[in-house]
Structures are given as C-alpha cells and as structure tokens.
ZADREN-696105 format. One record per atom (N, C-alpha, C, O): residue in one letter; x, y, z. Coordinates in steps of 0.02 Angstrom, whole numbers, plus 50000, padded with zeros to 5 digits. Layout:
BEGIN
AXYZ ...
REM end
This chain:
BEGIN
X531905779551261 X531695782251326 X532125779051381 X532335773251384 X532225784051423 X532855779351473 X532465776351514 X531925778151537 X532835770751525 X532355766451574 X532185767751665 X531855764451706 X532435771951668 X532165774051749 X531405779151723 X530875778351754 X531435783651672 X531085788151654 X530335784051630 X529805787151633 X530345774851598 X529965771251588 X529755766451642 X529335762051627 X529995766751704 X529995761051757 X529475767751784 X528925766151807 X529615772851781 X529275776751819 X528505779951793 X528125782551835 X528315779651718 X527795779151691 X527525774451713 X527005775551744 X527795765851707 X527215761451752 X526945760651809 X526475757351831 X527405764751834 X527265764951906 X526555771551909 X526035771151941 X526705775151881 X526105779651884 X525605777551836 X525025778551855 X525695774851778 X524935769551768 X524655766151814 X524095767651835 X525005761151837 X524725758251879 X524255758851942 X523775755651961 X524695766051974 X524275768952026 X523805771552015 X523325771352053 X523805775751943 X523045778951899 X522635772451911 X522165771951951 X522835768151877 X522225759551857 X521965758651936 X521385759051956 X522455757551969 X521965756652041 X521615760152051 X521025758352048 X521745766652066 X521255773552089 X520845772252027 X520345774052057 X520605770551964 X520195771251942 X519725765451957 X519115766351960 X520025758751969 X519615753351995 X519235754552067 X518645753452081 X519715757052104 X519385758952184 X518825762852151 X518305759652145 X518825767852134 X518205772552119 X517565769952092 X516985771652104 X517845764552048 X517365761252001 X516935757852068 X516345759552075 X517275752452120 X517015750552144 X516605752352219 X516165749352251 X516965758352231 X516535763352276 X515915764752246 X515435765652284 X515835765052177 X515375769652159 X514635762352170 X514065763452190 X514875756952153 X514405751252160 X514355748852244 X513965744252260 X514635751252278 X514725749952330 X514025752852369 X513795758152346 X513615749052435 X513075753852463 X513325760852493 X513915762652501 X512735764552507 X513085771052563 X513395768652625 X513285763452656 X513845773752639 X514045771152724 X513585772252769 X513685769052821 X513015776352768 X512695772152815 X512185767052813 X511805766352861 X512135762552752 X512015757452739 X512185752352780 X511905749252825 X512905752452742 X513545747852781 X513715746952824 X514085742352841 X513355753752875 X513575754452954 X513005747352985 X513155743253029 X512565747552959 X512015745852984 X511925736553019 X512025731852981 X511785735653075 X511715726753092 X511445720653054 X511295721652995 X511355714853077 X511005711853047 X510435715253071 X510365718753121 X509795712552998 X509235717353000 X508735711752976 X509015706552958 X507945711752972 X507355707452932 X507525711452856 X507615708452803 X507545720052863 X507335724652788 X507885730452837 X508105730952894 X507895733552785 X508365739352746 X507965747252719 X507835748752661 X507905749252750 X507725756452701 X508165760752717 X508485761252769 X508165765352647 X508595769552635 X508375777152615 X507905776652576 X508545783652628 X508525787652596 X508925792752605 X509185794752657 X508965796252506 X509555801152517 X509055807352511 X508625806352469 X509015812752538 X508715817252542 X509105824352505 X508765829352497 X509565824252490 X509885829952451 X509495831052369 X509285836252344 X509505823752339 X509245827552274 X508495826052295 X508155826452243 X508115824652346 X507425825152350 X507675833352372 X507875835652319 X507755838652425 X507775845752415 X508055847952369 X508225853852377 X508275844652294 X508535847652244 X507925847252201 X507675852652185 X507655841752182 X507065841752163 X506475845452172 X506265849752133 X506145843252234 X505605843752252 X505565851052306 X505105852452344 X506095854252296 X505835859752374 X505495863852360 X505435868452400 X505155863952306 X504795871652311 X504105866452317 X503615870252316 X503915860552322 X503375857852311 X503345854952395 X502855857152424 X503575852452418 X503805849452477 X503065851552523 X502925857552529 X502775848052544 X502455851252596 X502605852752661 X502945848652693 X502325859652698 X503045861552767 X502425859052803 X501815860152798 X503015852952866 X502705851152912 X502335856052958 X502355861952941 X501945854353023 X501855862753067 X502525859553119 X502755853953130 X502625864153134 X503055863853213 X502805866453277 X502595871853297 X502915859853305 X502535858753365 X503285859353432 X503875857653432 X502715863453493 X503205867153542 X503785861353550 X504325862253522 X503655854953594 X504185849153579 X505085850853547 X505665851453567 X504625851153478 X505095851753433 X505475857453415 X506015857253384 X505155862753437 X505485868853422 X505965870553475 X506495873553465 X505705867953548 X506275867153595 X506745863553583 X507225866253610 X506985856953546 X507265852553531 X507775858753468 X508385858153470 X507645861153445 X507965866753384 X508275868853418 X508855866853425 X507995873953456 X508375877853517 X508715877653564 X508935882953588 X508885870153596 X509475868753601 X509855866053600 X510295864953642 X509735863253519 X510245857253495 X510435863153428 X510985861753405 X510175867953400 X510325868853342 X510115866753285 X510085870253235 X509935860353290 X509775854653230 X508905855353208 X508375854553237 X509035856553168 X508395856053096 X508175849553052 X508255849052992 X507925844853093 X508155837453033 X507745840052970 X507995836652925 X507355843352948 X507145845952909 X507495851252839 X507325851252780 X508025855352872 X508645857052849 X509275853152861 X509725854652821 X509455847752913 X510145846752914 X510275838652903 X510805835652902 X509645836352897 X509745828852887 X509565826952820 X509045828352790 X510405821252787 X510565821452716 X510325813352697 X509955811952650 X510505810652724 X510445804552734 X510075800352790 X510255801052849 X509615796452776 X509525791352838 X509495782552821 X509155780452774 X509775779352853 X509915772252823 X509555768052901 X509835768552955 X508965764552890 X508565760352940 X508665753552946 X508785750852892 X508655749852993 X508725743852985 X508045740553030 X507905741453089 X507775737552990 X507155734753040 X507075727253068 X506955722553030 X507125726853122 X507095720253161 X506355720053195 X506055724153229 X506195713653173 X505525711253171 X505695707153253 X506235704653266 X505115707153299 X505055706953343 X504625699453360 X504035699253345 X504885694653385 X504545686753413 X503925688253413 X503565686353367 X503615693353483 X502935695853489 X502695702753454 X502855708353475 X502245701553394 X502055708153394 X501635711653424 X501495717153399 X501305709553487 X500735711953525 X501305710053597 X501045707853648 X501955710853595 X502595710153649 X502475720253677 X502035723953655 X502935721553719 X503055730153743 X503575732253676 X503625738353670 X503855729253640 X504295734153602 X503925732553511 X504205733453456 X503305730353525 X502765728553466 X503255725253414 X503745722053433 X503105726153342 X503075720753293 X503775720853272 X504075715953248 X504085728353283 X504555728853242 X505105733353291 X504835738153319 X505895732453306 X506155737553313 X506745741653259 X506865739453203 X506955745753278 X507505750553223 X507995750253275 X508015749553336 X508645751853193 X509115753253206 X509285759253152 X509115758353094 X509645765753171 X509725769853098 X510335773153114 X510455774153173 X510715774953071 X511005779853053 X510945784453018 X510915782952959 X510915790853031 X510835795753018 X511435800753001 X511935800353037 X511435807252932 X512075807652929 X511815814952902 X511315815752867 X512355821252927 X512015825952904 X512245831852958 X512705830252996 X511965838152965 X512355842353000 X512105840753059 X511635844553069 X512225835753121 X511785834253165 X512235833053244 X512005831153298 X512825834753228 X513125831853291 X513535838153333 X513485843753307 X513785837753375 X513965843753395 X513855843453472 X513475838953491 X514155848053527 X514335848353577 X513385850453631 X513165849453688 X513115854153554 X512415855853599 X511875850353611 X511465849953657 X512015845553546 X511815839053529 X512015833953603 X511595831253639 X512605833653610 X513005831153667 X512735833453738 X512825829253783 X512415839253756 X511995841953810 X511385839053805 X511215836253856 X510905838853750 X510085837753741 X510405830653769 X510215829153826 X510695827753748 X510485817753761 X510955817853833 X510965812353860 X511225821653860 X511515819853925 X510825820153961 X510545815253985 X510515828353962 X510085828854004 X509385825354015 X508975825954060 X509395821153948 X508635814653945 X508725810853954 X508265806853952 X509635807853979 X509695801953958 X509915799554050 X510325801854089 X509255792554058 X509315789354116 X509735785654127 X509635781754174 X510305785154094 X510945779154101 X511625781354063 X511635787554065 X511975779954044 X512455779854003 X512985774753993 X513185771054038 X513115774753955 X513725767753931 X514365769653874 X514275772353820 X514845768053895 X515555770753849 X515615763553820 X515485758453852 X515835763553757 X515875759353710 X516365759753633 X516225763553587 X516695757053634 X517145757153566 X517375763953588 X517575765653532 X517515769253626 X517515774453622 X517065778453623 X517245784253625 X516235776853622 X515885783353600 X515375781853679 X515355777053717 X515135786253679 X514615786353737 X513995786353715 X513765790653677 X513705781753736 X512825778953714 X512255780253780 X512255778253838 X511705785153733 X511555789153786 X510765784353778 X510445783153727 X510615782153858 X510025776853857 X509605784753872 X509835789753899 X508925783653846 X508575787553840 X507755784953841 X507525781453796 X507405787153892 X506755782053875 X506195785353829 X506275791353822 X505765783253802 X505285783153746 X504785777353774 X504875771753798 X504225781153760 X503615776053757 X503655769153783 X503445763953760 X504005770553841 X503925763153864 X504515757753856 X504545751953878 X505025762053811 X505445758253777 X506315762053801 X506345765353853 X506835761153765 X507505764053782 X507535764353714 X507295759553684 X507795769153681 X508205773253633 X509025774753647 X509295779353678 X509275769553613 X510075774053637 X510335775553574 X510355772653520 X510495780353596 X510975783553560 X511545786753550 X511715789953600 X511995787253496 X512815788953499 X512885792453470 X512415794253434 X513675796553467 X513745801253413 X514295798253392 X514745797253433 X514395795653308 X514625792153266 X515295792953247 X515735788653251 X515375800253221 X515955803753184 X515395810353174 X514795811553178 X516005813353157 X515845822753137 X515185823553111 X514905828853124 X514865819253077 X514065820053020 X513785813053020 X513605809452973 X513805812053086 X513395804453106 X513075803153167 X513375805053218 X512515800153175 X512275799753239 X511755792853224 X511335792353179 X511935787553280 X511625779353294 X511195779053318 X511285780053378 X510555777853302 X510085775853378 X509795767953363 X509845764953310 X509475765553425 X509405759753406 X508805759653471 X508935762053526 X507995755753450 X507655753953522 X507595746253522 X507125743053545 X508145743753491 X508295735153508 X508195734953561 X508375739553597 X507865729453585 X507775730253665 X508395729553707 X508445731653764 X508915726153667 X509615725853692 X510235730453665 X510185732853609 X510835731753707 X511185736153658 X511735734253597 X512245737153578 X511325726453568 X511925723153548 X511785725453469 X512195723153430 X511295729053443 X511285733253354 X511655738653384 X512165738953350 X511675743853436 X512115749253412 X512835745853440 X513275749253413 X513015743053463 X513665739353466 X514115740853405 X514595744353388 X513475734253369 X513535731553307 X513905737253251 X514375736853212 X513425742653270 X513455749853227 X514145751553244 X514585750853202 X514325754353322 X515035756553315 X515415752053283 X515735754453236 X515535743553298 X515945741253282 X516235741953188 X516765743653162 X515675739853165 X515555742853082 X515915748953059 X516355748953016 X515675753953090 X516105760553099 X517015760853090 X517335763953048 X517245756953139 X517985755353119 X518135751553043 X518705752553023 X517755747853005 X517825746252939 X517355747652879 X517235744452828 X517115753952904 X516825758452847 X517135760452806 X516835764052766 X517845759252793 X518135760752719 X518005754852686 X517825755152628 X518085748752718 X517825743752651 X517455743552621 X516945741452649 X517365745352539 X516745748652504 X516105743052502 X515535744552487 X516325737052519 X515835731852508 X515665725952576 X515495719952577 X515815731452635 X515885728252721 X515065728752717 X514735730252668 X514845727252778 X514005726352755 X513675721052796 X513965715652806 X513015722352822 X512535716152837 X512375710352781 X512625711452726 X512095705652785 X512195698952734 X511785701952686 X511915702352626 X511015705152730 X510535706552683 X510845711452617 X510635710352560 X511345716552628 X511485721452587 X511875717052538 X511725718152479 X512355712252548 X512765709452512 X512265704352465 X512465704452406 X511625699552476 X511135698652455 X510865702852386 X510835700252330 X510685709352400 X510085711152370 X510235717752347 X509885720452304 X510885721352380 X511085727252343 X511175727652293 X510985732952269 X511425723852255 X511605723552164 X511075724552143 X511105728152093 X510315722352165 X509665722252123 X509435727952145 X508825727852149 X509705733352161 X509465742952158 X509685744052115 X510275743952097 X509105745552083 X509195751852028 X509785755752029 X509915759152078 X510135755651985 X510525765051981 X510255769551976 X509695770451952 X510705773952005 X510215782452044 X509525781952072 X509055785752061 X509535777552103 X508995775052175 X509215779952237 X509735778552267 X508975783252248 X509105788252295 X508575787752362 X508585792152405 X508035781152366 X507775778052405 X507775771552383 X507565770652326 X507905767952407 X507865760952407 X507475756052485 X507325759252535 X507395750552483 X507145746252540 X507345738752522 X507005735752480 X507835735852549 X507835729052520 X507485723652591 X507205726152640 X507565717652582 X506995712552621 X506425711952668 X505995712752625 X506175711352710 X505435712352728 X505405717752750 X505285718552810 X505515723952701 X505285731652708 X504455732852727 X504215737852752 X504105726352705 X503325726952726 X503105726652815 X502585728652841 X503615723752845 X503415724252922 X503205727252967 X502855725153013 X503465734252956 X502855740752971 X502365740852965 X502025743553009 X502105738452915 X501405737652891 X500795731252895 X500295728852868 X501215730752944 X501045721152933 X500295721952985 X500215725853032 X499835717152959 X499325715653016 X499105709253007 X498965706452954 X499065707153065 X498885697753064 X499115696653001 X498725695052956 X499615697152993 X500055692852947 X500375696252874 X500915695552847 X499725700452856 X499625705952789 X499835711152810 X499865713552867 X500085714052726 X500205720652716 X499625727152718 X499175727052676 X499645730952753 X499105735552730 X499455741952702 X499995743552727 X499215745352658 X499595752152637 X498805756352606 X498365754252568 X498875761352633 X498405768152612 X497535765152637 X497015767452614 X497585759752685 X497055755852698 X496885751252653 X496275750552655 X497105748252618 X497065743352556 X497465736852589 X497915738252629 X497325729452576 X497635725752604 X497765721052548 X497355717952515 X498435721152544 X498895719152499 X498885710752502 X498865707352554 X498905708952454 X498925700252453 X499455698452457 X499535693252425 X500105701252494 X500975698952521 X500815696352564 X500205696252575 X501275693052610 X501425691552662 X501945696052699 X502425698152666 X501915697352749 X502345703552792 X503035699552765 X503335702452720 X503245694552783 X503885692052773 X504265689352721 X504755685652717 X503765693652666 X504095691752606 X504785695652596 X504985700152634 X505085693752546 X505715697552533 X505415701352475 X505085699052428 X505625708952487 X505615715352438 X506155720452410 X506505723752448 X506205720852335 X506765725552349 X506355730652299 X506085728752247 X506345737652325 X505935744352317 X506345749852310 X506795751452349 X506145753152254 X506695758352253 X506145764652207 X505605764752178 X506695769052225 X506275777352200 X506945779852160 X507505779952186 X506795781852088 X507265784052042 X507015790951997 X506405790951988 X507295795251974 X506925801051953 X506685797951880 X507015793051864 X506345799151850 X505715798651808 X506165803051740 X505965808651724 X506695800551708 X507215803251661 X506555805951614 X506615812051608 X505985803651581 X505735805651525 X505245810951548 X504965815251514 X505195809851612 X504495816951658 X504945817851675 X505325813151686 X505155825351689 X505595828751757 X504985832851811 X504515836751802 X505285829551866 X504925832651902 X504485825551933 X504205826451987 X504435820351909 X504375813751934 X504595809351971 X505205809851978 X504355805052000 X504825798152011 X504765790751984 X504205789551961 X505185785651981 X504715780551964 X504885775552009 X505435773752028 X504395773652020 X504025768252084 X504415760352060 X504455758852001 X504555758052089 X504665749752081 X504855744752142 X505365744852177 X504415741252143 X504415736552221 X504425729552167 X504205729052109 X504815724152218 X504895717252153 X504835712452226 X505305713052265 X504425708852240 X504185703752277 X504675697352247 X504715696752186 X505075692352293 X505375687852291 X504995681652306 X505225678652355 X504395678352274 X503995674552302 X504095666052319 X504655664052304 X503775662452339 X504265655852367 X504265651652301 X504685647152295 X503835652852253 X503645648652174 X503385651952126 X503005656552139 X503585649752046 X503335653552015 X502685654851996 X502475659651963 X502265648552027 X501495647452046 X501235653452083 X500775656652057 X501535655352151 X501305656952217 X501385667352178 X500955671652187 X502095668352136 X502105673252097 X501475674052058 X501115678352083 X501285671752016 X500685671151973 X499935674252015 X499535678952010 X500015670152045 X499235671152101 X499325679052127 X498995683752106 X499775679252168 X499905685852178 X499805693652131 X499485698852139 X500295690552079 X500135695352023 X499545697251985 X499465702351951 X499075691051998 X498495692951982 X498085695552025 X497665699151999 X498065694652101 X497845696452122 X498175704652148 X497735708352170 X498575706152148 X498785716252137 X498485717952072 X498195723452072 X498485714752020 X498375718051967 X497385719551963 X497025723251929 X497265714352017 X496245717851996 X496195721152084 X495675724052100 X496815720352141 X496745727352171 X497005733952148 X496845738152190 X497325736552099 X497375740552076 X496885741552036 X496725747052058 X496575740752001 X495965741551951 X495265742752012 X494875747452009 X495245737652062 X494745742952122 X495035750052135 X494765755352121 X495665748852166 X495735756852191 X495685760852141 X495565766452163 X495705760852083 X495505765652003 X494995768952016 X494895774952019 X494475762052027 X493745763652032 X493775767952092 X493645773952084 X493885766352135 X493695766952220 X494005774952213 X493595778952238 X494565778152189 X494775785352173 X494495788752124 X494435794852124 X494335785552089 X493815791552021 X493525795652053 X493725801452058 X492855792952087 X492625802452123 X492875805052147 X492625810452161 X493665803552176 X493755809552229 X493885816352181 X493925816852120 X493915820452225 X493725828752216 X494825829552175 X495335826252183 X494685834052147 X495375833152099 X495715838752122 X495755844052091 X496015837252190 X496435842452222 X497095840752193 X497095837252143 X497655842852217 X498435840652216 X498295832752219 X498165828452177 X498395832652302 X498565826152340 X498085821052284 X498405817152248 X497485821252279 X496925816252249 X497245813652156 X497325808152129 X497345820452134 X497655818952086 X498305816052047 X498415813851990 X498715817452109 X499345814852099 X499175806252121 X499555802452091 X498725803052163 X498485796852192 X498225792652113 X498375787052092 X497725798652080 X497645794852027 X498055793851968 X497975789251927 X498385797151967 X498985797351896 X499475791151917 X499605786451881 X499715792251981 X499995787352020 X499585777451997 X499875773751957 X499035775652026 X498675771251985 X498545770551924 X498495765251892 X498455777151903 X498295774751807 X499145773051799 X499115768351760 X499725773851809 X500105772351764 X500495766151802 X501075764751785 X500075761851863 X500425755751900 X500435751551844 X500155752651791 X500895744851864 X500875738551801 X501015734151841 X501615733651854 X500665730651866 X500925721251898 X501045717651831 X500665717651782 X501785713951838 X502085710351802 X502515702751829 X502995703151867 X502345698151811 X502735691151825 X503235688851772 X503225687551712 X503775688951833 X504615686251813 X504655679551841 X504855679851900 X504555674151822 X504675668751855 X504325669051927 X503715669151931 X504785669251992 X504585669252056 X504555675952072 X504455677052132 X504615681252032 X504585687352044 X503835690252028 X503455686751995 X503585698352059 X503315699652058 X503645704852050 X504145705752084 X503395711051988 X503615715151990 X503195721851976 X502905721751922 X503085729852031 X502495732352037 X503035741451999 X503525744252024 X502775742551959 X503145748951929 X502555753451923 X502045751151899 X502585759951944 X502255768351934 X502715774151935 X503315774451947 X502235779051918 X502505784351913 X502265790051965 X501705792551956 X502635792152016 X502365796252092 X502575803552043 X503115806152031 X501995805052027 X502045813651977 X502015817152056 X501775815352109 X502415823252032 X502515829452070 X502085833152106 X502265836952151 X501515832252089 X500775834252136 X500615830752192 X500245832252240 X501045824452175 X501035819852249 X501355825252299 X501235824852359 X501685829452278 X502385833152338 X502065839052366 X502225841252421 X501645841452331 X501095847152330 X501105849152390 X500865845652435 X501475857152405 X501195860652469 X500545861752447 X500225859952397 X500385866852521 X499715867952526 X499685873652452 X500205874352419 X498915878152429 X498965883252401 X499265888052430 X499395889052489 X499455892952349 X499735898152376 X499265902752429 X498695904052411 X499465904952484 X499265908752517 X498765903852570 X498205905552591 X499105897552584 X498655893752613 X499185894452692 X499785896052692 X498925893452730 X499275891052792 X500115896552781 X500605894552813 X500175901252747 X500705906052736 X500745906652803 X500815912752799 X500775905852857 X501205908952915 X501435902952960 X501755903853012 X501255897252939 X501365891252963 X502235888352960 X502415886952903 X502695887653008 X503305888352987 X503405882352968 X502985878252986 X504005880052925 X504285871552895 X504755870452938 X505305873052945 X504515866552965 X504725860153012 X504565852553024 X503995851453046 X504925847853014 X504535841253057 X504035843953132 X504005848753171 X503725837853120 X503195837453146 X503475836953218 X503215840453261 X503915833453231 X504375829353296 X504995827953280 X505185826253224 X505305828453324 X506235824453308 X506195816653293 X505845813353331 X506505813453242 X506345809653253 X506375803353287 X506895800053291 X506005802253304 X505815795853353 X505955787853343 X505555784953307 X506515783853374 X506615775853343 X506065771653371 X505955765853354 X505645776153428 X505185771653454 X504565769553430 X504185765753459 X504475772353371 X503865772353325 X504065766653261 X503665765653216 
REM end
C-alpha cells in the first residue's frame, strides 16, 4: 500500500475514533437545558416528547381559561403543543414566610416557543428592561414578585423570579459554553451519573422543597418522614416489561446509615397506611391507578441510602370518559408561571 494512501487511512480512523468518542460522551452528557441552568438547592427535569409519544391519547386535556387563550393568540405558542423540554432549577429561599416564599426558580425551556410575536407579549408586560450578554431580559411583574425573562436562541426561552438578576445572568452566560457536553452547575456534575438511563424525568438534590412544611415533606397530603433538605435523586423511566407504564424511583441520600434505617422503616408502614387509607375508594381511573401505584411501592436500605421504587400504570394518565367533558378544548390551565 503506498504510503501517502496509508498516512491517509489513519488519518480518517482517527477522526472516525473521535467522532465516535464525542458521541459516546454527548450521549452521557446532561440535556442542554440542564447545563444551561445556575447554581441551584434541586434540579428537575422533563422531556415531554416521548411522554406525547406515549401517553397522548390518555393525557388528560387541561380546560382553557380566557387568560390563556389570549396569551395563544398573540404569541402563537401552545406550551401544551410546543413545549419539548423544561429543565428547573430551584433555589430555596433564607425566609420561607419572606415575599418571594420558600423557594424561587430558574428554567429553561426549549421547544417551539420563541419568535418575534413572543418578543411583543413580554415587551408589552414588561415594566423594565435590561440588555445583557446580548439578549434583552424582559422584567415582568407576578404576584408580588419580578419574572424576567429572555429569549435564549431559536428554541429557547430563560425565566428566572430570583429576587435578583444574577440566575438568569448566570443562564445567558452558560449559554456561550453549551457545547461543552459536561459544562454544568456542581449539583449536575455531583449527581447526574446516578440517573437512570432513559430517564426522561429526572430531579436531583433537595427536589422536596416545594413541598416542604415546617421543615417536612408533604405529598398527596401524607407527611413524609424526610427532611425538606435532604438530598434526592428521582427519576421516571418507561416500565420495559408493562408498556404503557412508568417506573417510579426516588433514592434519599441520608446523613447515616442509622438515620437511613429509621427512615426506611418508617416509609415502609406509611405506605402500608395509605394501602389501607385507599382501599375504599370508589375504583375510577385516577383511584385505581393510586392503588396499583402503592401495591407495587418497595422501601429499601443501601447503606445511607434510601431507596423508594413503583410502578405509575397508565390509568394514572386517564382522560376524562369517553364522551365526558367532549367539548372542553386541551390546553394548560395558564402559561406557565415562575412565580408559583
């Protein structure tokens, strides 16, 4: 083989081997708008494409309320149809009984959402404005609070009701090194490796803060024996042996493998109440998918871990009956809101 004709095969191996390593490590890499995201307390994530690949004929349609239907009309935008992605970042707040309460957001959002009509709705709400990295951040008030917000790139849009504007900063600045597949807040570099593959929702560190009251978790009115500020990493994966499933897994990072133990015992005989406490209900969709959901929970102890696995069956997703509410159109309820 002549040797220019072999200098030139390695040369194109080689570039194959990279492009196959880059890919490899994109593919382990978080989403970008993960990556976009500030320092944060927790992390949630969701991809919404294979949830409407899945679940759309089950989906329940929000109603649409006037608000919102004006908000359609002249922005165009459907977050209901056009939003693919949303990546949250939640910052826990000094005072939770403060004006911007327990917790604020930061998100990126990614999806058919940006656009010149988009660029009119937030001029005309917005009581301030600020140019930054290039983009214009439109202050916008809410409940008492400021919402600003940017438009990102072509299928991106920032908001943030930090009480300051230093998370969406944060966000544009990120933005300029969103090709680095593994650029990122600490928390993601932390705790991303421990998501599941094909997690298409995930939540990594004190994802419970939303929920937090005097100190506890509450969820579905049940009060959870966590502490709001524990570290969690939670993820939603399709249910390979049910189709048409999901499977549930939240894993508590606890301070000892003692303090794990206690815990675990104590989820494992609140789940066995709520068993009880759901048996009579009446065996609609929603009720039944709640109980299949509990019969198949498992609290389990890993050392300092706590680890909570189910199965969210498809009746959880349950529109109304056929011929129920048929003229009721599918829409969110509201655009959504960072002030909540």
């Amino acid at each position: 083989m002549h040797r220019r004709t072999r200098r030139t095969l390695l040369v194109v191996a080689a570039v194959l081997l990279l492009l196959a390593v880059a890919i490899f490590l994109r593919s382990k890499a978080p989403p970008e708008a993960a990556r976009l995201l500030p320092e944060s307390d927790g992390i949630v994530y969701v991809n919404l494409k294979p949830v409407r690949t899945f679940f759309h004929k089950d989906l329940k349609p929000p109603t649409r309320v006037p608000e919102y239907q004006q908000f359609v009309a002249a922005t165009g935008i459907d977050w209901e149809r056009d939003l693919d992605e949303a990546a949250i970042a939640l910052h826990r707040m000094p005072d939770p009984s403060g004006p911007n309460g327990p917790v604020a957001y930061s998100m990126v959002l990614v999806g058919k959402l940006t656009g010149a009509r988009l660029n009119a709705w937030l001029d005309a709400h917005a009581t301030s404005r600020e140019s930054y990295a290039g983009h214009t951040i439109y202050n916008i008030p809410s409940e008492n609070r400021t919402v600003r917000v940017a438009q990102v790139g072509y299928d991106m849009v920032a908001a943030s009701n930090y009480p300051t504007p230093e998370m969406i900063h944060s966000i544009l600045d990120r933005h300029r090194t969103a090709a680095l597949p593994f650029a990122g807040s600490t928390l993601l570099s932390q705790h991303f490796h421990e998501v599941p593959l094909l997690s298409f929702a995930w939540g990594v560190g004190q994802i419970g803060a939303p929920f937090s009251e005097s100190g506890a978790i509450q969820v579905l009115g049940f009060r959870l024996p966590l502490q709001s500020d524990s570290t969690f990493v939670a993820s939603l994966t399709p249910a390979l042996s049910l189709p048409g499933s999901l499977r549930f897994r939240v894993e508590e990072i606890a301070q000892s493998d003692d303090a794990a133990a206690s815990q675990a015992a104590a989820l494992a005989t609140l789940v066995t109440l709520a068993r009880g406490f759901t048996s009579p209900l009446a065996d609609n969709a929603a009720n039944k998918g709640l109980k299949e959901l509990l019969k198949t929970a498992e609290v389990n102890q890993k050392r300092n871990r706590v680890v909570v696995t189910a199965t969210l069956p498809g009746s959880l997703f349950a529109g109304p009956a056929s011929g129920e509410n048929s003229e009721t159109p599918s829409a969110p309820a509201s655009q959504p809101d960072a002030s909540k």
